[in-house]
N, C-alpha and C positions, 0 to 999 in steps of 0.2 A: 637457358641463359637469362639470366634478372638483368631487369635495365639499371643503367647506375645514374645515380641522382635522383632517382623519383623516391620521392620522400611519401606517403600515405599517413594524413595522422589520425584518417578516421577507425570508428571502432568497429570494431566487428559483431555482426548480432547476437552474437552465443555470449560473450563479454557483455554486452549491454545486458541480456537479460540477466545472466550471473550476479552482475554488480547491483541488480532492479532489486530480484530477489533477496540477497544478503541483506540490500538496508532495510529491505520492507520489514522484513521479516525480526532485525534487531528494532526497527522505530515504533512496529507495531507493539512490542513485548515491552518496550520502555510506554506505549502511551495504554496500554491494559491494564500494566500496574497504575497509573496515574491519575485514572479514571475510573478503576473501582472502587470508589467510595460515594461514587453517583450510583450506586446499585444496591439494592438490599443486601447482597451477601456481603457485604462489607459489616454489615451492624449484625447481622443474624447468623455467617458463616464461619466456621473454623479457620484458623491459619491453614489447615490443609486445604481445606476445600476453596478458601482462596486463592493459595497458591495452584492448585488443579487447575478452578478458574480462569487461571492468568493464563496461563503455558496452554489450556484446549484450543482457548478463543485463539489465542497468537497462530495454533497450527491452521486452524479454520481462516485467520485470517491469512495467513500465506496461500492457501487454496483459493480464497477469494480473489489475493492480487493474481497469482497465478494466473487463473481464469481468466481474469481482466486485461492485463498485459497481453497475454496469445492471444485472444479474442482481439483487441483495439490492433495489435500488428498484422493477425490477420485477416481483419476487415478494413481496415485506411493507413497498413504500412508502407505497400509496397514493398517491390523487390531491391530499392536502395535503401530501405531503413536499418538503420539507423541514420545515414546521411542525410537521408529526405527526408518530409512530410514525420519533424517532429513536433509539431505542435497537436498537428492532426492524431498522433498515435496518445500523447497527454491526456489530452480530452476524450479522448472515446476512453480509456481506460479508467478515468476518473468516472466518468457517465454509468459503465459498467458497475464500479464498485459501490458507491450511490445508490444507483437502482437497486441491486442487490442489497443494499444494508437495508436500504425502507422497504424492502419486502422482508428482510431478516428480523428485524428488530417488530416489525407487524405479524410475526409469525411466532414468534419467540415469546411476547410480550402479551398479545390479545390474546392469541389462539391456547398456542399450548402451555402457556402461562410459566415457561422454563426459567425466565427471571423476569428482576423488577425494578424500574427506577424508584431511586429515593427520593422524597419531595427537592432535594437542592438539585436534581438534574433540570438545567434547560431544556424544554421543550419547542418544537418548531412547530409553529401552531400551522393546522389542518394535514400536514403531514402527521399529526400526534407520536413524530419520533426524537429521540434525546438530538440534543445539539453535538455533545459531545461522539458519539459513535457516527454522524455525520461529516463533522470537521476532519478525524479521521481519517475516510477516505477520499478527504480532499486534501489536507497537506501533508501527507504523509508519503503519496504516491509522489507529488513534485519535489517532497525531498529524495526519494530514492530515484525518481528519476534522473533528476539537476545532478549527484550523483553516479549513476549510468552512466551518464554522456560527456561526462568529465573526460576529455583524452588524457592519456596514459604520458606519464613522462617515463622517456627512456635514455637509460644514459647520464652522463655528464652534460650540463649546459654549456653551448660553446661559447656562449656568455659572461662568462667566468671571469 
């Protein structure tokens, strides 16, 4: 028997993550495109190998939110998150994807030399990593998260 009147308009975790995921993953592929032209293969690469470019990184970067998201919920979510401890779950996930990118972009860049910024990329000095691939994983995850947590409208307004 369901109690009547009790309204719930929190979301459910498997929906927060779905909703995390779908934006990440379209915010991401709109800021790859937008941003490749702070990189060599923008002057030196084919439309194919750009467009490759575009769509790898994007998958790479969904595995990265991915990563980050399950990892920040399941190190500081808790058993009522999405309810709870959202700020707490923001911030580890952003920390996550951060860390990961200055090791990616130090790995990518120095070592195996897989690509390259073009002199117009900002650079963040002593980290010697792009500004742009940074900001990234900083606004992009609180857009898809602000997103997430949006509650669901259902129904007609009784507002009307």
């Amino acid at each position: 028997m369901r109690p009547q009147g009790n309204v719930n308009n929190s979301i459910k975790p498997l929906t927060a993550l779905r909703r995390y995921m779908t934006m990440l993953v379209l915010l991401n592929l709109i800021w790859e495109f937008a941003h490749m032209p702070l990189y060599t293969i923008w002057e030196e690469g084919t439309t194919e190998e750009i467009l490759f470019a575009a769509f790898h990184c994007t998958g790479g970067d969904a595995l990265i939110g991915l990563t980050a998201i399950m990892l920040a919920v399941f190190l500081s979510g808790g058993t009522r998150w999405p309810d709870e401890r959202i700020q707490t779950v923001l911030f580890a996930a952003i920390f996550i994807g951060v860390g990961y990118t200055i090791f990616s972009e130090w790995l990518n860049i120095v070592v195996r030399e897989a690509w390259a910024y073009r002199d117009i990329m900002p650079v963040v000095p002593i980290l010697n990593v792009g500004l742009s691939p940074l900001l990234q994983w900083i606004v992009i995850p609180v857009l898809a998260y602000v997103v997430a947590l949006k509650p669901v409208r259902r129904g007609k307004s009784q507002h009307a």
